[in-house]
C-alpha positions as CSV (number, residue, x, y, z in Angstrom):
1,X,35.5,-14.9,-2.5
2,X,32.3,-16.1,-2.2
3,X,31.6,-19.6,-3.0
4,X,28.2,-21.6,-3.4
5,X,27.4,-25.3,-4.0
6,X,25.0,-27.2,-5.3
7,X,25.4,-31.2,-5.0
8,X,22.7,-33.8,-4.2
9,X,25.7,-35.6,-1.5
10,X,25.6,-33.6,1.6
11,X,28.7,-35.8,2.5
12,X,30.3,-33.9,-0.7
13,X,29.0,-30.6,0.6
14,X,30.7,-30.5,3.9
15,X,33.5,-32.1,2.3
16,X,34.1,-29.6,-0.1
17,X,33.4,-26.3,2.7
18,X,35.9,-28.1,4.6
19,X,38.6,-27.9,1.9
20,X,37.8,-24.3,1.2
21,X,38.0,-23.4,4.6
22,X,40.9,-25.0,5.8
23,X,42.9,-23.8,3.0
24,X,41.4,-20.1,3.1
25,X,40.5,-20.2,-0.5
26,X,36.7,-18.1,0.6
27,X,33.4,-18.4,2.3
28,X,30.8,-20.7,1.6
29,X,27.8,-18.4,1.4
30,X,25.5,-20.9,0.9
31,X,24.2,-24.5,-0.7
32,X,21.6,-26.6,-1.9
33,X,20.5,-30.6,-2.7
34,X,19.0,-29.8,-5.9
35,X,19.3,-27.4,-9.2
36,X,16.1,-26.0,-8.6
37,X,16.8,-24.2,-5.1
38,X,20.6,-23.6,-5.8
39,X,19.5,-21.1,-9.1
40,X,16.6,-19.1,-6.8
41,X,19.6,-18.8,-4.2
42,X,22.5,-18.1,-6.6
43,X,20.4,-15.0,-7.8
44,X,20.2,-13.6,-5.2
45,X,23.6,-14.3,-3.1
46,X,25.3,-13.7,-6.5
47,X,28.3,-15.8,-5.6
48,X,31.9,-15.2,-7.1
49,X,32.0,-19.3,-7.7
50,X,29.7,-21.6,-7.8
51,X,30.4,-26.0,-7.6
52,X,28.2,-27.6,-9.1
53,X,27.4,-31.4,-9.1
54,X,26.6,-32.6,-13.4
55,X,24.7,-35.5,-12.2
56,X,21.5,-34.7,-10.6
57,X,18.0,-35.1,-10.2
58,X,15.1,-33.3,-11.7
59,X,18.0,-30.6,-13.5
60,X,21.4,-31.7,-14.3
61,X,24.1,-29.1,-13.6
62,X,24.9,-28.3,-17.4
63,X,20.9,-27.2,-17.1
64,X,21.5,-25.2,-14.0
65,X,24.5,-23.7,-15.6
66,X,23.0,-22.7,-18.4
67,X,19.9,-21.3,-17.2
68,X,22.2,-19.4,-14.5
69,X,23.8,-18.1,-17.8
70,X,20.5,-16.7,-19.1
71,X,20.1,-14.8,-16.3
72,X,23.1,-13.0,-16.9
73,X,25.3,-14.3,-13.7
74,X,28.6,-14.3,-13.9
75,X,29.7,-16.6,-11.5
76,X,32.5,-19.1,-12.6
77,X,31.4,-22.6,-12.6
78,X,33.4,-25.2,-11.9
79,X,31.8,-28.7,-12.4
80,X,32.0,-31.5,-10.2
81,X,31.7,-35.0,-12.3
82,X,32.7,-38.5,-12.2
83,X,31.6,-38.8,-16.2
84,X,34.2,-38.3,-18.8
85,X,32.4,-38.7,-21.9
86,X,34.6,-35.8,-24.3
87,X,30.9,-34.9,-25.8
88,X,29.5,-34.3,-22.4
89,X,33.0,-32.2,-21.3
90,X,32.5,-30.3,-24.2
91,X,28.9,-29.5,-24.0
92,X,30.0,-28.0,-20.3
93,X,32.4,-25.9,-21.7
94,X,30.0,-24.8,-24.7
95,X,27.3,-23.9,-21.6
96,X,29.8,-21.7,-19.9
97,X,31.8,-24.1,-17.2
98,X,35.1,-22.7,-16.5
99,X,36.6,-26.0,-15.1
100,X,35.9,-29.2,-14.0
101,X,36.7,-31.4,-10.8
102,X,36.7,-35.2,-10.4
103,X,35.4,-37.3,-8.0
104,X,36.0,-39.1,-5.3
105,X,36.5,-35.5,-4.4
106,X,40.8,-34.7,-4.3
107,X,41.8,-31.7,-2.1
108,X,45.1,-30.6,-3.9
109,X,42.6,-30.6,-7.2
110,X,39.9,-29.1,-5.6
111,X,42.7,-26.1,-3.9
112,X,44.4,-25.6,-7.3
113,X,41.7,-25.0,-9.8
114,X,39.8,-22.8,-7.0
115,X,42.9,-20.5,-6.7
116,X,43.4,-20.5,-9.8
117,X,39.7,-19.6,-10.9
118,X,40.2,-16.9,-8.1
119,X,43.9,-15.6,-9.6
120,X,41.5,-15.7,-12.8
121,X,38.6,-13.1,-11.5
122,X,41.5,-11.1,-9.6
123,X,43.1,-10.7,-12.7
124,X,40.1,-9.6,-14.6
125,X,39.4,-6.5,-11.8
126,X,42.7,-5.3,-12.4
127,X,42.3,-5.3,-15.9
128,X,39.5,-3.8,-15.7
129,X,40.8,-0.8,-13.7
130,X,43.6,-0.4,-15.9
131,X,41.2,-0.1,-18.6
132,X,39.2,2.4,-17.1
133,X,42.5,4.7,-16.5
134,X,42.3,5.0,-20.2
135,X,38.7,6.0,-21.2
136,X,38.3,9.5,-21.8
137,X,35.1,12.1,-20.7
138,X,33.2,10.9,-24.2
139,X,34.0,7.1,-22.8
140,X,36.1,6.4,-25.6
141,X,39.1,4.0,-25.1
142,X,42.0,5.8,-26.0
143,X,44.5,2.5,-26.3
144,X,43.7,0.1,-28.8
145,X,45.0,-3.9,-28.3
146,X,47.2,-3.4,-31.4
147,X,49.4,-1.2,-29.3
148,X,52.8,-2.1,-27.2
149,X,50.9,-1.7,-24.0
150,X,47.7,-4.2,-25.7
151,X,50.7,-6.8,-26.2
152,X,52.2,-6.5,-22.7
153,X,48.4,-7.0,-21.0
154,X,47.6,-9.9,-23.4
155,X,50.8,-11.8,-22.0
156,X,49.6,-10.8,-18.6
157,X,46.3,-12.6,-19.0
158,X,48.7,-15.8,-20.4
159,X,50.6,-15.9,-17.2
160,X,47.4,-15.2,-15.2
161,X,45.8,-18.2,-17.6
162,X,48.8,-21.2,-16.7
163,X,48.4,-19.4,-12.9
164,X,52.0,-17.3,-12.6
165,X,50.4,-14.1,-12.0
166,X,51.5,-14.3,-8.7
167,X,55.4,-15.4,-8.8
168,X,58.1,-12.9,-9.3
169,X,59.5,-14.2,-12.3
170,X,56.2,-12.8,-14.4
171,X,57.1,-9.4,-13.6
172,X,60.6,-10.6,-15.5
173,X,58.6,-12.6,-18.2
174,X,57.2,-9.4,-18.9
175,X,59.8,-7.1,-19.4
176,X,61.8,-9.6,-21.3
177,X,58.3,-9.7,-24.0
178,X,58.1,-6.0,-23.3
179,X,62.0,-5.3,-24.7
180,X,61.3,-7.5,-27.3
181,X,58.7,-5.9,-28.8
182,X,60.1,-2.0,-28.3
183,X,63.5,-3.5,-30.0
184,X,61.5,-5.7,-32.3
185,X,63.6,-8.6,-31.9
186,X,62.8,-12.0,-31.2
187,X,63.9,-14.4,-28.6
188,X,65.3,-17.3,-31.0
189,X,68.2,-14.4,-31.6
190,X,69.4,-13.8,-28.5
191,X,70.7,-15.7,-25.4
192,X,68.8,-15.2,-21.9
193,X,71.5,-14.6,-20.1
194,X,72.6,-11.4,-22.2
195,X,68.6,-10.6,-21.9
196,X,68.7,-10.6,-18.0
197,X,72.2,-8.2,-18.0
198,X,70.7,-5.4,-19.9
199,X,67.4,-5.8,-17.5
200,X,68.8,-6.4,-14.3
201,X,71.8,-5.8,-12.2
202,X,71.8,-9.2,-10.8
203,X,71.2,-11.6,-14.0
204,X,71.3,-14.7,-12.5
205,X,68.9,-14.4,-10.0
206,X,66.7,-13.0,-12.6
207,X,66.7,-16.3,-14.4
208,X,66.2,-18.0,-11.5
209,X,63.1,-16.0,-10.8
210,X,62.1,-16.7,-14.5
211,X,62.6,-20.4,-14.7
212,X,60.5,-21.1,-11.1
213,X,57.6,-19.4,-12.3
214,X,57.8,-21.2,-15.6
215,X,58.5,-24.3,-13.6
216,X,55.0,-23.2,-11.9
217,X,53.1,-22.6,-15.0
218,X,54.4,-26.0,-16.6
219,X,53.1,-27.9,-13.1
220,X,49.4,-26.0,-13.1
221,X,49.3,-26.9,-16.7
222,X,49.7,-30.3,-16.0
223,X,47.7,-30.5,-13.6
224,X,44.9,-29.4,-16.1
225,X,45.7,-32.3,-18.6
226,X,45.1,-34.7,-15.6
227,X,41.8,-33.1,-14.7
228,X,40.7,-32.5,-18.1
229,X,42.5,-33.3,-21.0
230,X,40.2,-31.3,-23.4
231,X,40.5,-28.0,-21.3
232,X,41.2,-25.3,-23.6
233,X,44.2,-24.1,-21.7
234,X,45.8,-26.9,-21.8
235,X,44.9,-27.6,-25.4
236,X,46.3,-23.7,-26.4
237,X,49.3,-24.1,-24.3
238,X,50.5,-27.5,-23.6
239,X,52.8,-27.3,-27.3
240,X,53.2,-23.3,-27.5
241,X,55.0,-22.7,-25.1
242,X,55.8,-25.5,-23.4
243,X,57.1,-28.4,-25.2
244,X,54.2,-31.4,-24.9
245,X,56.6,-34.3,-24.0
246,X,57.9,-32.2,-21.4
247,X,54.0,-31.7,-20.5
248,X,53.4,-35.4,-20.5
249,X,56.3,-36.0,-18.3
250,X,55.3,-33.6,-15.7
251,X,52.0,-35.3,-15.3
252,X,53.4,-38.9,-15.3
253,X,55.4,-37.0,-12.3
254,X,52.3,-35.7,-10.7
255,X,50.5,-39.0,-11.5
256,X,53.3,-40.7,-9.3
257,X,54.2,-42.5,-12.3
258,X,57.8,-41.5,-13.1
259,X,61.1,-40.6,-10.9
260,X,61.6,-37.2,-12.7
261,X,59.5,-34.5,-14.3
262,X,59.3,-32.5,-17.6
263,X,62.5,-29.9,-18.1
264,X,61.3,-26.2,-19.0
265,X,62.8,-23.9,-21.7
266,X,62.4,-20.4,-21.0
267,X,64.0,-19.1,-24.5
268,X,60.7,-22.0,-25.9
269,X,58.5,-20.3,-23.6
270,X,58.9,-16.8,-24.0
271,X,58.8,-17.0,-27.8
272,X,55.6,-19.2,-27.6
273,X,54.1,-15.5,-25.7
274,X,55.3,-13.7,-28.3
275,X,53.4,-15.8,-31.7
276,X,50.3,-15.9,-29.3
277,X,50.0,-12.1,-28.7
278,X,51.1,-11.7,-32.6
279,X,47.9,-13.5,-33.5
């Protein structure tokens, strides 16, 4: 991935290529001390994801976003702020900011949102190519989202959304949602465990599988409500499929502020997918 910043702190700058490096998360192709230079640059480097500092002089970064908008780049933009003023978070978000970051600058918040911006942009090539399999000569699509297979890729982009694309148990979140909706069943009517022994030879460590990646999802959720507690994942998921005391709890965990953290329910979660891709 290739990752530009623009920040008026060169302190933050080397700061900030030092997390990405160390941790492998891309390459820093480039960066500048002011709005101005960073949107000349940005067009032309076209970076996967750009960090960008709100508070600057001359152009603030929701300007820079915005005008990096116009030009029709499609960088994600993750905003790096110390302000947390809900009408300025929101006017971000309205401008096209995908996440933001607090400062002083924190490297496990700074590691998770990147990969999680970068599962994000993986996810939407594959999708992409998936859809392509099914346009025909005239470039029609042949699928529509109202069929089985326009279900099972909208629970993808959920899991890819709380970041547990990339744990085994989504595979087995997915054909649990995918036998539900060919038998037209729901989950509140029947237990997991007889679930996993019609899908698997080896049930148990099926639900294991299942309950560490939605152990996984219910931490990277959490972790957005402590970063930003108006980001619209965590506002569409936090009490859909998760319960939200269990979501508070994790993040009083995180926070350092309790012993213990929030307990998952698959059944809860797997029939919180299923309303969502309903709607």
């Amino acid at each position: 991935m290739k990752i530009y910043i623009i920040e008026d702190d060169i302190i933050v700058i080397k700061m900030l290529e030092n997390i990405i490096e160390d941790n492998d998360l891309g390459t820093v192709c480039g960066y500048a001390l002011n709005g101005n230079d960073g949107i000349a640059e940005i067009s032309v480097l076209c970076p996967d994801i750009v960090l960008i500092d709100l508070l600057m002089p001359e152009k603030d970064g929701i300007a820079v976003v915005k005008e990096l908008k116009s030009m029709n780049i499609n960088s994600k933009f993750i905003m790096i702020s110390q302000v947390s003023s809900k009408n300025m978070v929101g006017k971000a978000y309205t401008e096209g900011v995908d996440f933001f970051i607090s400062k002083p600058i924190n490297v496990i918040e700074v590691t998770t949102i990147i990969k999680n911006i970068i599962e994000k942009i993986n996810y939407k090539t594959t999708l992409e190519n998936i859809k392509n399999l099914f346009i025909n000569d005239g470039g029609t699509i042949i699928i529509s989202e109202d069929t089985n297979l326009g279900k099972i890729k909208k629970i993808q982009l959920i899991l890819n959304k709380l970041g547990m694309s990339g744990e085994k148990g989504a595979k087995d979140i997915i054909s649990i949602c995918e036998y539900l909706i060919n038998s037209k069943q729901n989950m509140s009517d029947i237990n997991i465990n007889n679930i996993c022994k019609k899908l698997s030879s080896n049930s148990k460590n099926m639900e294991q599988r299942i309950r560490r990646a939605v152990s996984k999802g219910l931490t990277n959720i959490s972790n957005l409500g402590i970063e930003d507690y108006m980001n619209e994942i965590f506002i569409l998921y936090s009490n859909s499929v998760y319960n939200f005391e269990d979501v508070k709890s994790e993040m009083d965990y995180i926070r350092g502020k309790s012993k213990s953290g929030g307990k998952i329910n698959i059944k809860k979660f797997i029939d919180g997918l299923m309303i969502h891709v309903d709607n």
